[in-house]
C-alpha positions as CSV (number, residue, x, y, z in Angstrom):
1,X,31.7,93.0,66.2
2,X,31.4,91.2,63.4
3,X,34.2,91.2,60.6
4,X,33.4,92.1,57.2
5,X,33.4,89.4,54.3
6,X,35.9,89.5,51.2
7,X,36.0,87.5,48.2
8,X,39.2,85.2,48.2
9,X,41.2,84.4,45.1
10,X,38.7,81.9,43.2
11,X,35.7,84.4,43.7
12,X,34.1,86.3,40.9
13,X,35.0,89.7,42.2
14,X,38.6,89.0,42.3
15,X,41.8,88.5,44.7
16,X,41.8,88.4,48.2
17,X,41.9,91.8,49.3
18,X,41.8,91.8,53.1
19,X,42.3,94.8,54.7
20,X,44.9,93.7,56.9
21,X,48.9,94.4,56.7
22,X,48.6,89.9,55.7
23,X,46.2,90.7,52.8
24,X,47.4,89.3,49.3
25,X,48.5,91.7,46.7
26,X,47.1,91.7,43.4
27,X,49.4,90.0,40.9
28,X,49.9,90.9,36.9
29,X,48.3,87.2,36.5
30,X,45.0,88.6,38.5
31,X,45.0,91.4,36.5
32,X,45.0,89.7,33.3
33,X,42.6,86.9,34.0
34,X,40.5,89.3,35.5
35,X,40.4,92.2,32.4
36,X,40.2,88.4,30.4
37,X,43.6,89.3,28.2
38,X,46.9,87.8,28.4
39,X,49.4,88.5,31.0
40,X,51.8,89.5,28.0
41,X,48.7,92.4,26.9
42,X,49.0,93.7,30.6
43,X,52.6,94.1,30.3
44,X,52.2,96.6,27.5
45,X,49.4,98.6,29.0
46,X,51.6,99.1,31.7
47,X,54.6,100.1,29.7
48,X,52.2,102.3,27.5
49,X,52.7,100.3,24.6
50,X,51.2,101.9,21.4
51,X,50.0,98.3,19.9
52,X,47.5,97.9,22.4
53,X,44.0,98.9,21.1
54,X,42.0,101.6,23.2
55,X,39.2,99.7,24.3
56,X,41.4,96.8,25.7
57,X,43.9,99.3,27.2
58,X,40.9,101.2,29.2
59,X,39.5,98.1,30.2
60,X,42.9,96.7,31.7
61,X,43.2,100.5,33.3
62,X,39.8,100.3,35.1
63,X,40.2,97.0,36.3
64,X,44.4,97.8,38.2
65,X,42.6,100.9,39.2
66,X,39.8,98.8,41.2
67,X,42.0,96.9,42.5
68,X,45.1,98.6,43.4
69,X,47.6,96.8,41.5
70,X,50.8,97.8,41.6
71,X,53.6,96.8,39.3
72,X,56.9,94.9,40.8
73,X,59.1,97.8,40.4
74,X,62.4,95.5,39.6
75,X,59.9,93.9,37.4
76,X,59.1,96.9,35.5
77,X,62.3,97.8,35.9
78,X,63.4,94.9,33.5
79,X,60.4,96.0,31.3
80,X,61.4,99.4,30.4
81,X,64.3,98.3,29.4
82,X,62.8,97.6,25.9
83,X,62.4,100.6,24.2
84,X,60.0,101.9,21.2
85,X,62.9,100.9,18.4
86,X,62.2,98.2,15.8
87,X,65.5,96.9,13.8
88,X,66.0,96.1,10.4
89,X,68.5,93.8,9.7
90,X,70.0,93.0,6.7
91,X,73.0,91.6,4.3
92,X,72.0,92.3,1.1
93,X,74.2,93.2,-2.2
94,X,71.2,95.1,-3.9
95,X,70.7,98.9,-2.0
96,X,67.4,99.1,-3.2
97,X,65.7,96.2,-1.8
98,X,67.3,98.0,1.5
99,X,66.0,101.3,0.1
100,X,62.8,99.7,-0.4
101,X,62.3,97.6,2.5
102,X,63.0,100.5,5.0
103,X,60.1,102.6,3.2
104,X,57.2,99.8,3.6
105,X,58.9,99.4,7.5
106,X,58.5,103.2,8.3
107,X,54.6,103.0,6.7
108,X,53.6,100.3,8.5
109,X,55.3,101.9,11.7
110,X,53.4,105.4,11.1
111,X,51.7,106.6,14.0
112,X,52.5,103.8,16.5
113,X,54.7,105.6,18.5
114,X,58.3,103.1,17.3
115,X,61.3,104.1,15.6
116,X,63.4,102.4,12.8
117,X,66.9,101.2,13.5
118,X,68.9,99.8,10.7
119,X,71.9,97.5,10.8
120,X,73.6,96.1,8.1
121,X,75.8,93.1,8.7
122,X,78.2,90.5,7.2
123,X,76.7,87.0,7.9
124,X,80.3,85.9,6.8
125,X,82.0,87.4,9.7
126,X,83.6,85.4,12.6
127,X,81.7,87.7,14.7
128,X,78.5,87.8,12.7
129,X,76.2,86.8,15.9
130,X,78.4,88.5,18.4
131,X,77.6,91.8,16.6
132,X,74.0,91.0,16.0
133,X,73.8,90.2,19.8
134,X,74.8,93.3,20.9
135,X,73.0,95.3,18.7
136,X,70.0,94.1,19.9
137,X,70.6,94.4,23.5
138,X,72.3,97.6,23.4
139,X,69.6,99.6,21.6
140,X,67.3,97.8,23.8
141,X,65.1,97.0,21.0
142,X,61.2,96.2,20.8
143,X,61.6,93.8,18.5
144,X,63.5,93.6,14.7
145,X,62.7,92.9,11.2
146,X,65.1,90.2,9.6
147,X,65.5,89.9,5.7
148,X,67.2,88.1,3.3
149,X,69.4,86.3,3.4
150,X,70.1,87.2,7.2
151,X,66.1,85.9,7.9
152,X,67.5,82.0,6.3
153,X,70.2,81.2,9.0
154,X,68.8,79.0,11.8
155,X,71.3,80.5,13.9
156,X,69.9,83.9,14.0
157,X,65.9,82.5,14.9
158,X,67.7,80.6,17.8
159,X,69.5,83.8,18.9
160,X,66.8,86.0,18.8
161,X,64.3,83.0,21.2
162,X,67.0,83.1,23.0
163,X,67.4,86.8,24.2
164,X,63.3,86.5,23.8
165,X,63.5,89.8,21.0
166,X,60.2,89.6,19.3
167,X,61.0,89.1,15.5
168,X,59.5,88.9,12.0
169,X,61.5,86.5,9.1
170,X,60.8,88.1,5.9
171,X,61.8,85.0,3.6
172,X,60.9,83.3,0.2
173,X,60.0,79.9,1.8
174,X,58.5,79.2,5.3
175,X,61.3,78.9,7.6
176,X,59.2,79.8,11.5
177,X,56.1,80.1,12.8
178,X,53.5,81.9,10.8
179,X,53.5,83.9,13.1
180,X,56.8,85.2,13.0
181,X,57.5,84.7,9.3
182,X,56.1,87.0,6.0
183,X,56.6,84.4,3.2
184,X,57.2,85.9,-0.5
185,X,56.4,83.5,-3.8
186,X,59.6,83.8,-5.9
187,X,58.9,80.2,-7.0
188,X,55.5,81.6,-8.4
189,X,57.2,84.6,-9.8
190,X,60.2,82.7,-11.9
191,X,57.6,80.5,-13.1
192,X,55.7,83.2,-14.5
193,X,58.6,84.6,-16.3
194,X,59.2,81.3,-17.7
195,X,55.8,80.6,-18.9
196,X,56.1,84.6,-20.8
197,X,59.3,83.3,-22.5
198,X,58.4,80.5,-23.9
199,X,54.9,82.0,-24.7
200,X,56.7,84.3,-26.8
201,X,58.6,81.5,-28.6
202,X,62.5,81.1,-27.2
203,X,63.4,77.6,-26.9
204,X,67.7,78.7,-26.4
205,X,66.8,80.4,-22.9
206,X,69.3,81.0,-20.5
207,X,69.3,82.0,-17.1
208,X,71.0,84.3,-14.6
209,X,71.1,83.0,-10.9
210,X,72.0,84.8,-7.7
211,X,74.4,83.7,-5.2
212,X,73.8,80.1,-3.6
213,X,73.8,82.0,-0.2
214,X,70.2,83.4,-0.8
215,X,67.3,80.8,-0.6
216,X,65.9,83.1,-2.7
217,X,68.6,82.1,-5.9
218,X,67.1,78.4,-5.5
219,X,62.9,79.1,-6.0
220,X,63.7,81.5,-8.4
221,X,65.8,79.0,-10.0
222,X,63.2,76.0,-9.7
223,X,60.6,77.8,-10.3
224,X,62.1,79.0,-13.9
225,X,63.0,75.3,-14.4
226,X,59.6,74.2,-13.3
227,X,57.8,76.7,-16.0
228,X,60.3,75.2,-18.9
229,X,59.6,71.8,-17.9
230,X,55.7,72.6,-18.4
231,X,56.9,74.2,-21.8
232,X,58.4,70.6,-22.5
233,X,62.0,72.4,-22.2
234,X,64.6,72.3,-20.2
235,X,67.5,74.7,-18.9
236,X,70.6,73.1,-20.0
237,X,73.9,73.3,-18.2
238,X,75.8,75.3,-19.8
239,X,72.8,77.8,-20.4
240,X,73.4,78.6,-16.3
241,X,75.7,81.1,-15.2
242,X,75.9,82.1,-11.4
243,X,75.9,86.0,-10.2
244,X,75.5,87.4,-7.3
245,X,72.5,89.9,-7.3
246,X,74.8,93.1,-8.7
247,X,75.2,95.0,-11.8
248,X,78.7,94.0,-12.3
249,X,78.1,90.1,-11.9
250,X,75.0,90.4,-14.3
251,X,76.9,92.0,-16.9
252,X,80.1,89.5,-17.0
253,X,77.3,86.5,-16.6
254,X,75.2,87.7,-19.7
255,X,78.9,87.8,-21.6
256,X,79.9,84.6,-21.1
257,X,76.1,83.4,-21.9
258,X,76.5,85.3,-25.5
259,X,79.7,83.7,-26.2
260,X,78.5,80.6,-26.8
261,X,77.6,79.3,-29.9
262,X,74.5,79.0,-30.8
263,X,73.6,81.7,-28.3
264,X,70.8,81.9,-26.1
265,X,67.8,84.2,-27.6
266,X,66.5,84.9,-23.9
267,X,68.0,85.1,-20.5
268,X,65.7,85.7,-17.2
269,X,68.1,86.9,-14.4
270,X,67.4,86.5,-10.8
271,X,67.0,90.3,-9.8
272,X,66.7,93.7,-12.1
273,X,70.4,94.7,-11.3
274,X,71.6,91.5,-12.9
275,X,69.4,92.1,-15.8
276,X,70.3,96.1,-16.5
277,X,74.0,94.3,-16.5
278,X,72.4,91.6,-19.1
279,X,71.1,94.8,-21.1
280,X,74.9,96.6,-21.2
281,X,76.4,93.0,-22.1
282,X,73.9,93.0,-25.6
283,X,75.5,96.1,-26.3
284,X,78.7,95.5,-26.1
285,X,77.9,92.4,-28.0
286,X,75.9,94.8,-30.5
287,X,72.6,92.8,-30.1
288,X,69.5,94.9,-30.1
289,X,67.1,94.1,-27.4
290,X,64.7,92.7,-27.4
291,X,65.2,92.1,-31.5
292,X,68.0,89.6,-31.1
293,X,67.9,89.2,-27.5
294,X,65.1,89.1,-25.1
295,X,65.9,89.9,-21.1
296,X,64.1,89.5,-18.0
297,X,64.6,90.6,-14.3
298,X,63.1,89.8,-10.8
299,X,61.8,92.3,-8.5
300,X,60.3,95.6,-10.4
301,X,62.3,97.7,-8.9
302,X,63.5,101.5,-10.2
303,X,66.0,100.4,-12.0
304,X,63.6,98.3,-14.5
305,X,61.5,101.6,-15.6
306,X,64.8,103.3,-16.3
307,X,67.2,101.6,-18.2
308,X,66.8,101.6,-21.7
309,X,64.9,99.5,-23.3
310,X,62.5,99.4,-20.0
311,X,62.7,95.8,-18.6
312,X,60.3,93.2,-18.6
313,X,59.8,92.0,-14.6
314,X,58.3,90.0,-12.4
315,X,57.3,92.6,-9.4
316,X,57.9,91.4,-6.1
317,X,56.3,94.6,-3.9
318,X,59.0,95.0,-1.7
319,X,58.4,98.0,-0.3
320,X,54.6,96.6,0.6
321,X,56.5,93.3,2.2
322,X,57.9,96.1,4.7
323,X,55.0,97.8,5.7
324,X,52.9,94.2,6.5
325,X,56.3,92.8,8.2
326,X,56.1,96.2,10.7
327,X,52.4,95.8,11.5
328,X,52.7,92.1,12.4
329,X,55.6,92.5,14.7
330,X,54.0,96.3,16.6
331,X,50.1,93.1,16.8
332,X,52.7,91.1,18.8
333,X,52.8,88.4,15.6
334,X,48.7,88.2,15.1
335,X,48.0,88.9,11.8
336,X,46.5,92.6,11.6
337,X,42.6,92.5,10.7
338,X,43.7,94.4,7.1
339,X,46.1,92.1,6.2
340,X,44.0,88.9,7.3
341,X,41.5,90.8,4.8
342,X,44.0,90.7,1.5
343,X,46.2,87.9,1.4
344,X,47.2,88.3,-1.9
345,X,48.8,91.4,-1.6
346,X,52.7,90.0,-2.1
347,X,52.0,87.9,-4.7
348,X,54.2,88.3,-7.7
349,X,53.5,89.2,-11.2
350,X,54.9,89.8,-14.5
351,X,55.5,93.5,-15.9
352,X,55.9,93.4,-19.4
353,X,58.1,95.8,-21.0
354,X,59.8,96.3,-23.8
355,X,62.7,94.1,-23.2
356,X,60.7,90.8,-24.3
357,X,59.7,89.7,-27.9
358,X,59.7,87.2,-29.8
359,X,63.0,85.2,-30.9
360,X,64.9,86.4,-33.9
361,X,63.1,84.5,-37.1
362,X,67.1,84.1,-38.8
């Protein structure tokens, strides 16, 4: 009697599947190279993985159900230990960037299956990684969003290769892989504010910055410098006052700018929150804005449409920034097909309200 033939491993068909109690087992690496995917694609078929598309996940099903495959069960043991929960993780003064951010995560997460987990943190603590650590492994997370200014410490992108969670760096500059980052333009953005300033006139133009812990505080800075510099100006030193992103710190930095003698007839602050301070500070000072005073904020968000007068802007969409930073991390990093399609969609631009005019004429 003769024996029947079957393909070994470097055949077309496949693995060796002998029918004896010696033959080789198909592996998750057969599987993949055989359905012509990655072995990382195979791994979320298996663990029924919402990012997968339909076509791809049928064709990986058809080709473990031809050949019998069988997942390690410590193996999958160690998958399932991710669950369908994306973080957000943040340290961040302003509540509505939070606010914000957590909308555009939820859209882009709509329908996929994942849930949002949010964990606010204090990169100043001792235990600052410790904590980050185990909120990660505890909730067993798919993967987590990191923002500002969490997403600019070195020592969270190490941690998070090193526990191998799947991450997105939401950041002004490029700080990863594209693949792993969402990069904003705030340079682009403070240089259009400048360029509507001195457009309008000012030439005494101060400025509000955030806190020197925010990379974000420095491209907005040099980006409002670069913009003067093109006006032939330049921002003088004691035309600078540092903040720290709040109300509070806006209004006591716009107090000490309208002290000084001459004054400044503009100030562009860092974010909106800093501004609606700058806007209390004229006030107090009896100023009307923008008559004797003109003021300028960063981000376009609530607050600018409803403080009184409404503020000129540069609009950053956050809330948009959230929804793309979701659907690159569920594509496994790859840029989603309708993103690859827009690129422009988190540029900046200016919002012009009626906190701008020109300089006083006395």
């Amino acid at each position: 009697m003769t024996a029947s033939k079957t393909p070994d491993d470097h055949s077309p068909e496949g693995p060796n599947l002998d029918a004896d109690s010696s033959r080789k087992r198909p592996t998750i690496n057969d599987i993949a190279r055989l359905a012509g995917v990655s072995k990382k694609t195979v791994s979320r078929v298996i663990n029924q993985s919402p990012s997968v598309r339909d076509e791809t996940r049928e064709r990986i099903e058809a080709v473990i159900a031809e050949h019998g495959y069988e997942p390690d069960p410590q193996a999958r043991g160690l998958a399932f230990r991710r669950s369908f929960l994306i973080g957000m993780i943040y340290d961040n003064p302003n509540p509505q960037y939070v606010v914000n951010m957590q909308q555009g995560l939820l859209d882009g997460m709509k329908g996929s299956g994942f849930e949002l987990v949010v964990h606010p943190c204090d990169r100043a603590s001792p235990h600052f990684l410790t904590d980050l650590r185990t909120f990660i492994e505890r909730q067993r997370l798919y993967g987590v969003v990191v923002t500002p200014s969490v997403s600019e410490d070195e020592r969270v992108g190490r941690l998070l290769r090193e526990i191998g969670c799947e991450y997105i760096r939401i950041a002004s500059v490029q700080l990863d892989d594209p693949d792993r980052m969402i990069v904003g333009r705030d340079r682009l953005g403070a240089h259009q504010a400048a360029k509507h300033i001195t457009e309008l006139g000012h030439t005494r133009i101060a400025f509000i910055s955030g806190p020197d812990t925010f990379r974000s505080s420095h491209e907005r800075r040099g980006g409002f410098e670069d913009g003067l510099n093109e006006a032939g100006l330049k921002l003088e030193p004691n035309f600078v006052a540092n903040a720290a992103y709040t109300f509070e710190t806006g209004l006591t930095a716009a107090e000490e700018l309208l002290k000084l003698s001459p004054r400044p007839t503009a100030i562009f602050c860092g974010n909106d929150e800093m501004a609606a301070g700058a806007l209390q500070a004229a006030r107090r000072a009896g100023l009307n804005v923008p008559a004797d005073l003109t003021v300028i904020g960063f981000d376009d968000f609530q607050i600018a449409s409803r403080v009184w007068p409404p503020l000129t802007t540069i609009r950053i969409p956050t809330r948009e920034v959230g929804r793309m930073a979701a659907l690159k991390l569920i594509a496994g990093g790859q840029e989603p097909r309708e993103l690859k399609a827009e690129p422009e969609r988190i540029a900046p631009s200016l919002v012009v309200r009626e906190s701008s005019g020109p300089p006083p004429s006395k």
